[in-house]
C-alpha positions as CSV (number, residue, x, y, z in Angstrom):
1,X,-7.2,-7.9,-3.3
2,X,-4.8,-7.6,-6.4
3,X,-4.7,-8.7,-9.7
4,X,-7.0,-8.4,-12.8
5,X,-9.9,-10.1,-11.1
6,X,-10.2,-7.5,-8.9
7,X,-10.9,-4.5,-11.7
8,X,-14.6,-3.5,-12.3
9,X,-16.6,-2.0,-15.2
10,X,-20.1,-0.5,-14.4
11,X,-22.2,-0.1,-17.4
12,X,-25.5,2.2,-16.8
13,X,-28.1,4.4,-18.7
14,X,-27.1,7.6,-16.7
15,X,-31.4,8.6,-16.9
16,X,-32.1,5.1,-14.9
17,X,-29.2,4.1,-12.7
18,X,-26.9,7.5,-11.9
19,X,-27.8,7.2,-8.2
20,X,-27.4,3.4,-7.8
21,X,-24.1,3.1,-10.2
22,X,-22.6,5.6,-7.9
23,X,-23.4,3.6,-4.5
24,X,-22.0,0.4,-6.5
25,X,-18.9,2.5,-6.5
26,X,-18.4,3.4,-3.4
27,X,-18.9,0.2,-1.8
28,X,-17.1,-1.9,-4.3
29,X,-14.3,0.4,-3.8
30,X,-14.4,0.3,0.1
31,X,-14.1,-3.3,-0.2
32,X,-10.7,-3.2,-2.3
33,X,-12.0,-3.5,-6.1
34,X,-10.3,-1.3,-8.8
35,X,-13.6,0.0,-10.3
36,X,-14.0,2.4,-13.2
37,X,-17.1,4.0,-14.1
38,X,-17.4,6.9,-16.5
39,X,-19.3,10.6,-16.0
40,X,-17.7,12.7,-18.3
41,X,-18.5,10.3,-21.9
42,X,-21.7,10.0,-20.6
43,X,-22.2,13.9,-19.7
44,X,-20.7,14.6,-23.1
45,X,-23.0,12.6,-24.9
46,X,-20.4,10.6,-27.0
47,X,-18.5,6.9,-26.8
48,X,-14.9,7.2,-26.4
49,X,-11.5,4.7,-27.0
50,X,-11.1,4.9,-23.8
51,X,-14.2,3.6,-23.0
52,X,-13.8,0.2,-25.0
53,X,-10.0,-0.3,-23.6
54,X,-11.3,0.3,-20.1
55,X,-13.7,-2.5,-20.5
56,X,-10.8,-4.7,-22.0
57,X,-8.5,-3.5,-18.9
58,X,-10.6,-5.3,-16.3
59,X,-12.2,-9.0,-15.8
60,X,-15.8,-7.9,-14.6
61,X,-18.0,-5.8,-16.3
62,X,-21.4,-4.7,-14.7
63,X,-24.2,-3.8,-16.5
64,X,-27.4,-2.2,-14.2
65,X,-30.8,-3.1,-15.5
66,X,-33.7,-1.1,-14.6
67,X,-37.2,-0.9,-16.9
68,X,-36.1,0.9,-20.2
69,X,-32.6,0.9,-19.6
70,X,-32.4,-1.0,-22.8
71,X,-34.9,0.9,-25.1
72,X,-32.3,2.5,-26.9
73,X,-30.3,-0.2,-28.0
74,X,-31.8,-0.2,-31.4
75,X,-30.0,2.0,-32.6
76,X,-26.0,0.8,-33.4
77,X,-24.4,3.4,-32.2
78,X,-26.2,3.8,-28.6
79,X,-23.1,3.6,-25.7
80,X,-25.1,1.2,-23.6
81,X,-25.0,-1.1,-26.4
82,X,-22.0,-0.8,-27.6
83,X,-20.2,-1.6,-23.5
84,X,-22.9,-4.6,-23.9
85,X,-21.1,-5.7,-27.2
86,X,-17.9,-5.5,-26.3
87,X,-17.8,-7.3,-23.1
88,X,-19.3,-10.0,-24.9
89,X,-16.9,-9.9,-28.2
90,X,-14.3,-9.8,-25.2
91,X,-16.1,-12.6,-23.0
92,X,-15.6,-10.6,-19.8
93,X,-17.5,-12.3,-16.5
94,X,-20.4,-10.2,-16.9
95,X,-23.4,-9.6,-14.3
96,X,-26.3,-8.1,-15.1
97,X,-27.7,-6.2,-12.1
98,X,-31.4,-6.3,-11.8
99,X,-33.5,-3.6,-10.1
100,X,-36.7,-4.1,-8.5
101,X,-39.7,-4.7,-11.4
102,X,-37.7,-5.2,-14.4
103,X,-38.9,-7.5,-16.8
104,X,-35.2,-8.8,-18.0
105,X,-36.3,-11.1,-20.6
106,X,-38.4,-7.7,-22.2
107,X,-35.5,-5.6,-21.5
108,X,-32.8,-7.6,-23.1
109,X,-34.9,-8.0,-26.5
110,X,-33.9,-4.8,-27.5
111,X,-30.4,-5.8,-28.2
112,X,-29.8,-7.4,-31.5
113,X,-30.6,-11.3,-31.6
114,X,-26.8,-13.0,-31.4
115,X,-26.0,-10.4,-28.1
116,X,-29.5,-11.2,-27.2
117,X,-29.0,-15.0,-26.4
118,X,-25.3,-14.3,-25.2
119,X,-26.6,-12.0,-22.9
120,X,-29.5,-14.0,-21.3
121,X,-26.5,-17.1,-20.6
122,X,-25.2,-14.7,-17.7
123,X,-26.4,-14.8,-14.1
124,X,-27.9,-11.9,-12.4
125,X,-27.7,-10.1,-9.3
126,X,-31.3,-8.5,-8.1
127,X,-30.6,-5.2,-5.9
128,X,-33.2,-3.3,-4.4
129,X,-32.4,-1.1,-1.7
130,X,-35.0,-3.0,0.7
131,X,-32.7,-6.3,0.4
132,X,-28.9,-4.2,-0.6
133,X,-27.0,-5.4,2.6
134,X,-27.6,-9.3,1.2
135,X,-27.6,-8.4,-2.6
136,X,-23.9,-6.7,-2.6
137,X,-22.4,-9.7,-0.4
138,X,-24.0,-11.8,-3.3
139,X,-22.3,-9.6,-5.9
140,X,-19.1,-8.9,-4.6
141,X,-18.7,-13.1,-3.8
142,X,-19.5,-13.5,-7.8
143,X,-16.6,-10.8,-8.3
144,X,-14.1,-12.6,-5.9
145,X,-14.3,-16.2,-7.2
146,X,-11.0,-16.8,-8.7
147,X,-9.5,-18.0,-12.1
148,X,-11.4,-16.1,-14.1
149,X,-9.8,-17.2,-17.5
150,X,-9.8,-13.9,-19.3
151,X,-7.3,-12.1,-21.2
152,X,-6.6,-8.4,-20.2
153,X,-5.0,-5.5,-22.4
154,X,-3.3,-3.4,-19.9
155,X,-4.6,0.5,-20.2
156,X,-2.5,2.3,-22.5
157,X,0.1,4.6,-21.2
158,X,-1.1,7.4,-23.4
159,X,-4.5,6.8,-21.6
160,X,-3.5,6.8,-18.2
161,X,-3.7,10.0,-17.0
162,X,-7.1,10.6,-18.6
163,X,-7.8,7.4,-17.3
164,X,-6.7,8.9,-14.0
165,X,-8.5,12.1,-13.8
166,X,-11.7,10.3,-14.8
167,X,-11.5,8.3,-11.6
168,X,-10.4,11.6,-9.6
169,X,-14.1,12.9,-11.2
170,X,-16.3,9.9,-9.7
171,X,-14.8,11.0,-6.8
172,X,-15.4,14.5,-6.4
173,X,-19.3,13.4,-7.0
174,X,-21.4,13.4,-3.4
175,X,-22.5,10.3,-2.5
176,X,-26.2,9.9,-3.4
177,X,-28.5,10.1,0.1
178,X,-31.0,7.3,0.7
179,X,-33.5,10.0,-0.3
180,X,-32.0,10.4,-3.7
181,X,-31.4,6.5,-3.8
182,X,-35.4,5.7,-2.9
183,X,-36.4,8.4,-5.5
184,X,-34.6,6.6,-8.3
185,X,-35.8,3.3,-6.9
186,X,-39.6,4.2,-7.4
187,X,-38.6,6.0,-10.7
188,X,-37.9,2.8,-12.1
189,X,-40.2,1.3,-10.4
190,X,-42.9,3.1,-11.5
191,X,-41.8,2.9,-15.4
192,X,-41.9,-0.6,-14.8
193,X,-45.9,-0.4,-14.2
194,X,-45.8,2.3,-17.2
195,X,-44.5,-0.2,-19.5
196,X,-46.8,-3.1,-18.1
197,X,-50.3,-0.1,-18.7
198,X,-50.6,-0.4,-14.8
199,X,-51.2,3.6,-14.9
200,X,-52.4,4.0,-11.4
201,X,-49.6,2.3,-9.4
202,X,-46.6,3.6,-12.1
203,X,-47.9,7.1,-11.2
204,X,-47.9,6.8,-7.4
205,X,-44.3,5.2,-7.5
206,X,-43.7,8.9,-9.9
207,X,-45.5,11.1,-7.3
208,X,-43.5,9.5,-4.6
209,X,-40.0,10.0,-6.5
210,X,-40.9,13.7,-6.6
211,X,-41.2,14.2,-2.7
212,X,-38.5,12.4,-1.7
213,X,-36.1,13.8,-4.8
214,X,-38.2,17.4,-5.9
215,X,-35.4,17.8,-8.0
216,X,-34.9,15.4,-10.4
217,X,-36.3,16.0,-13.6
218,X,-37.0,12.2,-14.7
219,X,-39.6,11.6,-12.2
220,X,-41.8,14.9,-13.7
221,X,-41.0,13.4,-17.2
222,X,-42.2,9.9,-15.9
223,X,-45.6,11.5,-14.6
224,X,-46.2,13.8,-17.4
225,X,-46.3,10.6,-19.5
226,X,-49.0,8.9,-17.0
227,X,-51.1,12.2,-17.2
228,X,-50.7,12.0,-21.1
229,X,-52.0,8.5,-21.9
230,X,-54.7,9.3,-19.0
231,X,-56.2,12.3,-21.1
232,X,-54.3,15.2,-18.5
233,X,-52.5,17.3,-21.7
234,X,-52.4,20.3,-19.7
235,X,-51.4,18.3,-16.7
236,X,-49.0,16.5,-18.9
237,X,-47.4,19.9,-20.1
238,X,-47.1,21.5,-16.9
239,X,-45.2,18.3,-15.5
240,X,-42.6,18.6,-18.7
241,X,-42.7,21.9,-18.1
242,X,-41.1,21.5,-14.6
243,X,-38.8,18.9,-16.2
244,X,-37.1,21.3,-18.5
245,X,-37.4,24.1,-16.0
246,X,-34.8,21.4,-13.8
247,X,-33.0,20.5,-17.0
248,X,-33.4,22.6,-20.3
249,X,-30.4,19.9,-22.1
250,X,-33.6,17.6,-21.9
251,X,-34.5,16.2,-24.8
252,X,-37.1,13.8,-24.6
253,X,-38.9,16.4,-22.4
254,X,-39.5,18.3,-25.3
255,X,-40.3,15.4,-27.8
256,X,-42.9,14.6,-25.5
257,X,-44.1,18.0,-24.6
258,X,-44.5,18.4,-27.9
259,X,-46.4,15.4,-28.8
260,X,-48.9,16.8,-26.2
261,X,-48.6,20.4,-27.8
262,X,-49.6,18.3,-30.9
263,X,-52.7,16.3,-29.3
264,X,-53.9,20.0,-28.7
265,X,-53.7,21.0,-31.8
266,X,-50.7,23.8,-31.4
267,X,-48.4,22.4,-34.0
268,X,-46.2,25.5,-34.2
269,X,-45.4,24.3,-30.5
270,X,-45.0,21.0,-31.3
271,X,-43.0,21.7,-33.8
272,X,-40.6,23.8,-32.0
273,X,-40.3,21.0,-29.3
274,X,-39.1,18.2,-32.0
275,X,-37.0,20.7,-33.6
276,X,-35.3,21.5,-30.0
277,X,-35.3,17.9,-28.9
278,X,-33.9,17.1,-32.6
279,X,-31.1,19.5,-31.8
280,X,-30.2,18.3,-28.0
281,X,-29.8,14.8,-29.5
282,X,-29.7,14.0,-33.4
283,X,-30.4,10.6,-32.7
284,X,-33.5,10.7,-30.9
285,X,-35.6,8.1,-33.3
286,X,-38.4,9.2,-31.4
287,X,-38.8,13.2,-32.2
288,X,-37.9,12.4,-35.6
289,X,-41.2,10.1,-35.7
290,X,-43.3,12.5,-34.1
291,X,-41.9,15.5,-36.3
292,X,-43.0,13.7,-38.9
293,X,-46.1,13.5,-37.6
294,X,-46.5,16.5,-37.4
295,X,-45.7,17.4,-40.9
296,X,-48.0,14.5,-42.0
297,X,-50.9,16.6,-40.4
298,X,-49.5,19.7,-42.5
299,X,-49.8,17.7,-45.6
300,X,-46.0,18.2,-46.0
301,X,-45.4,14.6,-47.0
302,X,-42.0,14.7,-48.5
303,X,-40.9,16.0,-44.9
304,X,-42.5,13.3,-43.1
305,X,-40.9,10.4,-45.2
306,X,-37.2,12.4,-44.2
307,X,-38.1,12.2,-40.9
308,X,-39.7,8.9,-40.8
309,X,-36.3,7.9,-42.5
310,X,-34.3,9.2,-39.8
311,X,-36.5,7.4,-37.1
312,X,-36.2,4.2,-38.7
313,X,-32.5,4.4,-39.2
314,X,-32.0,4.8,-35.5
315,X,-34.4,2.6,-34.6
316,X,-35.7,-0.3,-37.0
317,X,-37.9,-1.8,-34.2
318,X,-40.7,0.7,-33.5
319,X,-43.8,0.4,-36.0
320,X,-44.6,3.6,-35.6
321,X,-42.5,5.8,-37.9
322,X,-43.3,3.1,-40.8
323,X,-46.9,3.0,-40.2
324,X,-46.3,6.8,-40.7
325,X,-44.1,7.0,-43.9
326,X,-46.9,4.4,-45.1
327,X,-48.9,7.3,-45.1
328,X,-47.1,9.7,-46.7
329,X,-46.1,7.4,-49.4
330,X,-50.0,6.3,-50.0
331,X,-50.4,10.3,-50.3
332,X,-47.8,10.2,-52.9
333,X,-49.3,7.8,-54.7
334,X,-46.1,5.4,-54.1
335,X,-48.7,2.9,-52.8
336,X,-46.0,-0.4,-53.7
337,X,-44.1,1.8,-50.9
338,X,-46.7,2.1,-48.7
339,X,-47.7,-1.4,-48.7
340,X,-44.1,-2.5,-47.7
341,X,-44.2,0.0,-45.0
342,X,-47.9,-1.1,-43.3
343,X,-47.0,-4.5,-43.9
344,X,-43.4,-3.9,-41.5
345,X,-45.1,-2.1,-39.3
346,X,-47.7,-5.0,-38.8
347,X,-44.9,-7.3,-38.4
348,X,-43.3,-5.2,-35.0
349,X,-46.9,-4.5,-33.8
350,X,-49.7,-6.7,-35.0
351,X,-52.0,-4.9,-32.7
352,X,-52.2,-1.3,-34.3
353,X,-55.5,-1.1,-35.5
354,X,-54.8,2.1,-37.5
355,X,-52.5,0.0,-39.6
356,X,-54.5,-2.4,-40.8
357,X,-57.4,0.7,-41.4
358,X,-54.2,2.2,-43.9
359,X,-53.4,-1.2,-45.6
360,X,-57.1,-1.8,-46.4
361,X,-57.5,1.8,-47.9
362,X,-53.9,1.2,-49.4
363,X,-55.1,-1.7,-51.0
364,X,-58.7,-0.5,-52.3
365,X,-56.4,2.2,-54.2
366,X,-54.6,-0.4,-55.9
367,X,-58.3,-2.5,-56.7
368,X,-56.9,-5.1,-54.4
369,X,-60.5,-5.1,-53.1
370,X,-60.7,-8.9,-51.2
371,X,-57.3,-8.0,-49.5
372,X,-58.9,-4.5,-48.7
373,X,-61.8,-5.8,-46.9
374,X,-59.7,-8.7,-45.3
375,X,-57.7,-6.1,-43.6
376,X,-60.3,-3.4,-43.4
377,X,-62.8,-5.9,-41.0
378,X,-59.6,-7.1,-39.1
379,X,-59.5,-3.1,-38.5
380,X,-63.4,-2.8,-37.5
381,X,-62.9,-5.9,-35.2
382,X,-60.0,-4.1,-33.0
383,X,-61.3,-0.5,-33.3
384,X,-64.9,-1.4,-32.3
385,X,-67.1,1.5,-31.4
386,X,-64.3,3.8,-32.3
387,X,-63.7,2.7,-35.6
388,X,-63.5,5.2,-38.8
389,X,-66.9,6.0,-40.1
390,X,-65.2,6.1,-43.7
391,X,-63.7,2.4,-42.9
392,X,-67.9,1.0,-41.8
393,X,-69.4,2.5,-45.2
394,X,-65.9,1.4,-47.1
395,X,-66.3,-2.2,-45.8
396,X,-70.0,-2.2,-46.5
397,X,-69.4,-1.2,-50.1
398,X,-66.6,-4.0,-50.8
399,X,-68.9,-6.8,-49.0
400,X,-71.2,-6.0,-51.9
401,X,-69.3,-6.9,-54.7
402,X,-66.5,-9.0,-53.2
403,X,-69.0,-11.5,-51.5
């Protein structure tokens, strides 16, 4: 095979799709493609020029889907996004890959609207390892149709070599075993329940990753999770624990062992875990949230809104972080803040209870008192038997004078 059509990008989140990117290679390249996939920008954490001219020096760009391999495209700057963007702007023929049990209508609404709808035009490939013989014939006919009206920009000649020894680094990778391969599969599998509150099957699919792969730390991340949301904590920490025992770079193993430091009530852990995850990766929207948090619960409000600034700025989706700097503005008094924030928050999740519980009290401060009891019943409805005590004799005081 020669000629431009026959160079291939592989876009992947290296924590979903390592094991299966790398088979992709091998058998792509057995079968005559020129294909380029990167390990050194993603081991270093950073998005490179050479990156963005590799993807205008070949026709087909992949991009491997698995359950949250899009969660991070929120933020502007995330590499996943950015290959995404690119191959678009550049119209490259581009397949998205699907593995088993992701939702990819859920997983492409992370990317900003207009890439969104471009996206979703493209045709995709599903690839499990139960049905690979039949799914790579498919993909590798898509990637041999000719005339694929494209334009290419050769690589640079002051990239080459670099170009070069990234190649030669692919290669001196071990091909993943089936073992491996299986592991990852019910990884992602098993997030894909985790996302969809099926907690009992995602955390057999986890337990299974962990025997056939005892070594990889995202499958004790994955279960630790489970455990979490199923009231385990010290189950949870032990499991993230193991995770950063296998990989101590890992960052969301600490954000999340330190949320469940937090649910404990140990906030100097917790806080060491956000500050560590903080440091492993400055852009992790997620341990900014939860440090502030954290500070919330130490009454260290002008800390919170910094962090809950931070979260927001690398990722404007979640409802979390300004449901949070809600309430550290309300404490402030900046209650024409707050508002804004509960009312955002509301808008990406109009199922947190605890929201509509703030914007009630929020508006009571402000003597606001029929949109305080509007939102404070719309609170007592969701919470039920768990509501706030204060929010029951609140709503009981405003009915008598509002009605």
């Amino acid at each position: 095979m020669e000629g431009a059509n026959n160079a291939v990008f592989i876009s992947y989140r290296q924590a979903k799709s390592a094991k299966l990117a790398h088979r992709l290679y091998d058998d792509l390249t057995r079968h005559g493609f020129d294909v380029f996939l990167d390990v050194v920008s993603l081991e270093n954490g950073k998005l490179d020029k050479i990156i963005m001219n590799q993807i205008a020096a070949r026709a087909h760009f992949l991009s491997l889907l698995s359950p949250g391999s899009l969660e991070r495209c929120s933020d502007p700057e995330d590499m996943v996004r950015r290959e995404i963007e690119e191959a678009i702007r550049l119209e490259r023929n581009i397949v998205p890959v699907l593995s088993d049990n992701v939702n990819f209508y859920k997983e492409t609404g992370h990317l900003s609207e207009t890439y969104c709808k471009e996206y979703r035009r493209y045709m995709g490939v599903s690839l499990t390892l139960k049905d690979f013989p039949s799914g790579i014939e498919k993909l590798r006919s898509f990637l041999k149709e000719p005339n694929y009206d494209v334009k290419i920009t050769p690589t640079p000649a002051a990239e080459r070599r670099e170009v070069e020894k990234r190649v030669a680094e692919v290669a001196r990778y071990p091909a993943p075993s089936e073992a491996e391969l299986t592991a990852e599969e019910h990884t992602n599998r098993g997030y894909g329940y985790y996302l969809e509150g099926n907690l009992e099957r995602a955390y057999l699919d986890f337990n299974e990753a962990i025997r056939l792969n005892p070594k990889d730390p995202i499958s004790y991340y994955n279960r630790g999770n489970v455990r979490q949301d199923k009231g385990d904590i010290d189950g949870a920490i032990a499991d993230m624990d193991y995770a950063l025992k296998l990989n101590p770079k890992f960052a969301d193993g600490y954000n999340n062992r330190g949320y469940a430091y937090q649910i404990k009530g140990n906030l100097k852990k917790a806080m060491s875990d956000y500050d560590q995850a903080i440091k492993l990766d400055p852009r992790n929207s997620a341990a900014y949230s939860n440090r502030g948090g954290a500070k919330l619960t130490k009454n260290d409000n002008g800390g919170a809104i910094k962090d809950f600034d931070q979260s927001i700025r690398f990722n404007p989706n979640n409802s979390n972080p300004y449901h949070g700097r809600g309430v550290a503005r309300r404490k402030k008094r900046d209650r024409k803040g707050a508002l804004s924030d509960f009312q955002e928050a509301l808008r990406l999740n109009p199922n947190a209870s605890g929201t509509y519980f703030e914007l009630g009290v929020c508006y009571f401060e402000m003597n606001q008192f029929a949109d305080a009891l509007r939102n404070l019943e719309l609170y007592l409805q969701m919470a039920g038997a768990a509501a706030n005590p204060y929010a029951v004799i609140l709503t009981q005081q405003l009915r008598g004078f509002v009605r």
